[in-house]
N, C-alpha and C positions, 0 to 999 in steps of 0.2 A: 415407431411410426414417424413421419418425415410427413411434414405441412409446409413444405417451402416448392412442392409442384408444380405450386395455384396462388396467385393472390387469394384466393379465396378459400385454399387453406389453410394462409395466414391469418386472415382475417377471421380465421373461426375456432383459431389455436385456444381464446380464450376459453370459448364455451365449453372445448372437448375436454378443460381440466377443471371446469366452473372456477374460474380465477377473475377477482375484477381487475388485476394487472398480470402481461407477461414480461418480465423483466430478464433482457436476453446480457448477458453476460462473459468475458473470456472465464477458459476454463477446460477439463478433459470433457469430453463430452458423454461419458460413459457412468460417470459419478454425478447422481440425482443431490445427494447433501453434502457439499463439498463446504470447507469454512468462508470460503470470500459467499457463497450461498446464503450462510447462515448470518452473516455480517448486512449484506444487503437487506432480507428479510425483513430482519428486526428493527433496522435503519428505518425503513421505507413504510411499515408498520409506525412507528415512534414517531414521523412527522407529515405523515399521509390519512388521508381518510380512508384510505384500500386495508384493509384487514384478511384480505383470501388476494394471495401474491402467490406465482409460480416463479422462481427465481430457476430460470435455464442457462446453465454454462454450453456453448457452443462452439468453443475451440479457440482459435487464437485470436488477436484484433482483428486481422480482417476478416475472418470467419463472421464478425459478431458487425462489422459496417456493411458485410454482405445482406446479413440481415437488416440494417440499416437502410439498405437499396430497395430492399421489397419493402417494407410497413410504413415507408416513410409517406406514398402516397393514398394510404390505405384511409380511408373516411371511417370515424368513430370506431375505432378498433384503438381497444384497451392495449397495446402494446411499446415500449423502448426499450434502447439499449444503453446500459453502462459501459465505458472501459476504462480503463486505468488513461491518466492523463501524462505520465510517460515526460517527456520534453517540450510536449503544448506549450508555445508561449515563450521558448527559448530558445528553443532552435526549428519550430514551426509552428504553421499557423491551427487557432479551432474552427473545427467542420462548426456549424450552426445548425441545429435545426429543433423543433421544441418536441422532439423522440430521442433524442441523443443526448447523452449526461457522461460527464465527466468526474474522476474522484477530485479530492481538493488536493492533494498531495499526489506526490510521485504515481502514488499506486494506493490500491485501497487499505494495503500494511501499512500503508504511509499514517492512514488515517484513524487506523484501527488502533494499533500499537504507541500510545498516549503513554507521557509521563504516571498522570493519574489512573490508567491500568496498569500498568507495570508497579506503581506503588500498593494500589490492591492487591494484587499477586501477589506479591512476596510478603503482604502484611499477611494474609488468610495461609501461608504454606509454610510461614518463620511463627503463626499463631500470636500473632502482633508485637513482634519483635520492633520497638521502634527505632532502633539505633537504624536496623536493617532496610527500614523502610526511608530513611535519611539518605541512605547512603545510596541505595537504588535512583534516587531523584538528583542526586548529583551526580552520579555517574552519567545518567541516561543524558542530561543536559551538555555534560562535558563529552560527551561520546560524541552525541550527534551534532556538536558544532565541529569537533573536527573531522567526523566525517563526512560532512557537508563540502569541506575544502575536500578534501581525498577525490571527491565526486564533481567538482568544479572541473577538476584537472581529467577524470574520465569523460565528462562532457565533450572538452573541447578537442580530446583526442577524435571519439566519434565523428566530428565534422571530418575530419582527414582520412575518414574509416579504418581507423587505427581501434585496437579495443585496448585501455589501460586496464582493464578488469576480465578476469578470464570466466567466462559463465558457466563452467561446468563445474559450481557447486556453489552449496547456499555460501559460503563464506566469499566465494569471488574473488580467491587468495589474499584477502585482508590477514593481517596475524593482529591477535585481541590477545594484549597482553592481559594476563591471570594475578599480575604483578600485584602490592600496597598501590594505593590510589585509583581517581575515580575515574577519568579518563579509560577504555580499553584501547586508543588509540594511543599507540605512544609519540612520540616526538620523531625516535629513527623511521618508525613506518610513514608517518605521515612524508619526512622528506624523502623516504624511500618511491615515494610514489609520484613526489616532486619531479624528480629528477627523472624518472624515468618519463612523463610527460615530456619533460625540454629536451630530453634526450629523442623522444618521435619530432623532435623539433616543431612541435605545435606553437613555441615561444613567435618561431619567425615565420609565423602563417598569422594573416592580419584579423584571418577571421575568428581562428581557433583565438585569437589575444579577446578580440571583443568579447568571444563566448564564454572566456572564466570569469574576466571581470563582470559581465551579466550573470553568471551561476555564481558565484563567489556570493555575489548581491541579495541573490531570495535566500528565503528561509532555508534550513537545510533538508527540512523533508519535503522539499520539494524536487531535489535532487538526489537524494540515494534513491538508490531501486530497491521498489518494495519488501522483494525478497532477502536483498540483501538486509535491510532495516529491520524485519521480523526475527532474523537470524540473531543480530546484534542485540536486538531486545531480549531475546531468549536468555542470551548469554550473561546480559546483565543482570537479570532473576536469578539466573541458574550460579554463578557467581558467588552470588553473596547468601543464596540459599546452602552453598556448599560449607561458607566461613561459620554462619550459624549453627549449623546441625551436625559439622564438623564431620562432611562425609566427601568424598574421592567424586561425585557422578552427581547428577542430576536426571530427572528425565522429560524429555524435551515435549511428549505430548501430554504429560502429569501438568506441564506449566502450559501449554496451549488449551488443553480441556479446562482447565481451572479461568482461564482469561476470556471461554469465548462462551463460558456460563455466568461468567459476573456482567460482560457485554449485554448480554441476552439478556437478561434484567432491567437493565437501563443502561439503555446504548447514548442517553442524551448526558451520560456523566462523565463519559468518557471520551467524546470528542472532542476535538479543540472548540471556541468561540469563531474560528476562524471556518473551518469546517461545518461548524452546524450551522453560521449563517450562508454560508458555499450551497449547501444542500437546501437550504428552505427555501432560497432564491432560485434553483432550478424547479423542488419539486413542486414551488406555488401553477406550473402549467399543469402538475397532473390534477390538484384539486378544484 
């Protein structure tokens, strides 16, 4: 059933699921409990007074500012919309308005996938192995500072509409060395993807110069793409879960179910300080 005919079946979208928020979302539109779903949720529960939330995935960004166009002028109607914040603020500018939220990071992986879950994970699946839970937090630390550079240099490619990173697959042809040490970026990948930047000649384009040294600058999960960052996360669990229990495989929703039930518990342990003050400042307009 489809309530976007009518402002005025938007505006009644809440009643028809008794929700006192609808929270429109990217996403397949065909899957009711998808995990960015279940992330939001519990989120929006943990620092909201709304306890009955409809979280609706609706297709891609623009799909979800579509819906931004109709609620936005809609009077006392319980509804907004999240999207991933993508490049906000580095290479464009934020929409504003007090229906529209943004994640704090790249993407809501960005936000989701915390040192401190990645260290639960693999303490509850290694059965608190603490060498492994050491190692897991230095990896993830050394990962993501270099692959923050690796994504500096994808940034500034994108102004030139060049793509350093090829999207048709979660890895985004990163190679994650499996190698002794905590890094999975290694030194040859990182200048591998140097060089292939200067080599689109983004070095002598004045804008693509400005845009690494500004992405170089933020944090680095502010610049890897979500997916990609999930992947990498995974890999880090998956990794050093393989060295402990001394097995050949992993398995990739064994560690997602396991991280998005310790989330669901207390989602406020797991986000950054950075993130949880991001979110209570936007959602102080819903309460």
């Amino acid at each position: 059933m489809t309530f976007t005919r009518s402002r005025s079946g938007l505006a009644n979208y809440p009643k028809f699921f008794n929700s006192e928020l609808i929270v429109y979302i990217e996403g397949k539109c065909d899957s009711e409990t998808t995990y960015d779903s279940i992330y939001y949720d519990n989120l929006i529960k943990k620092l909201t007074n709304y306890q009955n939330i409809k979280v609706k995935p609706v297709g891609d960004k623009k799909s979800v500012l579509d819906y931004l166009d109709q609620i936005k002028n809609i009077d006392n109607n319980n509804s907004i919309v999240i999207v991933d914040k993508d490049l906000t603020g580095i290479s464009s500018s934020l929409i504003k308005h007090n229906k529209f939220f943004v994640t704090h990071g790249y993407s809501w992986e960005n936000d989701f996938w915390t040192s401190n879950l990645c260290k639960d994970v693999i303490n509850q699946i290694t059965i608190g192995d603490i060498n492994a839970k050491q190692s897991v937090e230095k990896s993830f630390r050394s990962t993501q500072k270099w692959m923050g550079k690796i994504s500096a240099f994808d940034v500034a490619c994108q102004i030139n509409g060049k793509a350093l990173f090829p999207k048709n697959g979660s890895s985004c042809g990163i190679n994650l060395t499996n190698s002794k040490g905590f890094s999975l970026i290694s030194t040859q990948e990182f200048r591998r993807f140097k060089d292939r930047c200067f080599s689109a000649k983004a070095k002598e384009c004045q804008v693509s110069n400005e845009i690494i040294k500004v992405a170089m600058r933020q944090p680095p999960y502010k610049v890897i793409q979500g997916h990609l960052w999930e992947h990498i996360s995974i890999h880090i669990i998956g990794r050093e879960y393989k060295r402990v229990v001394n097995s050949k495989t992993y398995q990739i929703e064994m560690i997602k179910n396991i991280a998005f039930s310790l989330f669901s518990k207390n989602p406020l342990k797991y986000i950054s300080p950075e993130c949880l003050e991001h979110f209570q400042k936007q959602f102080t307009l819903l309460n």
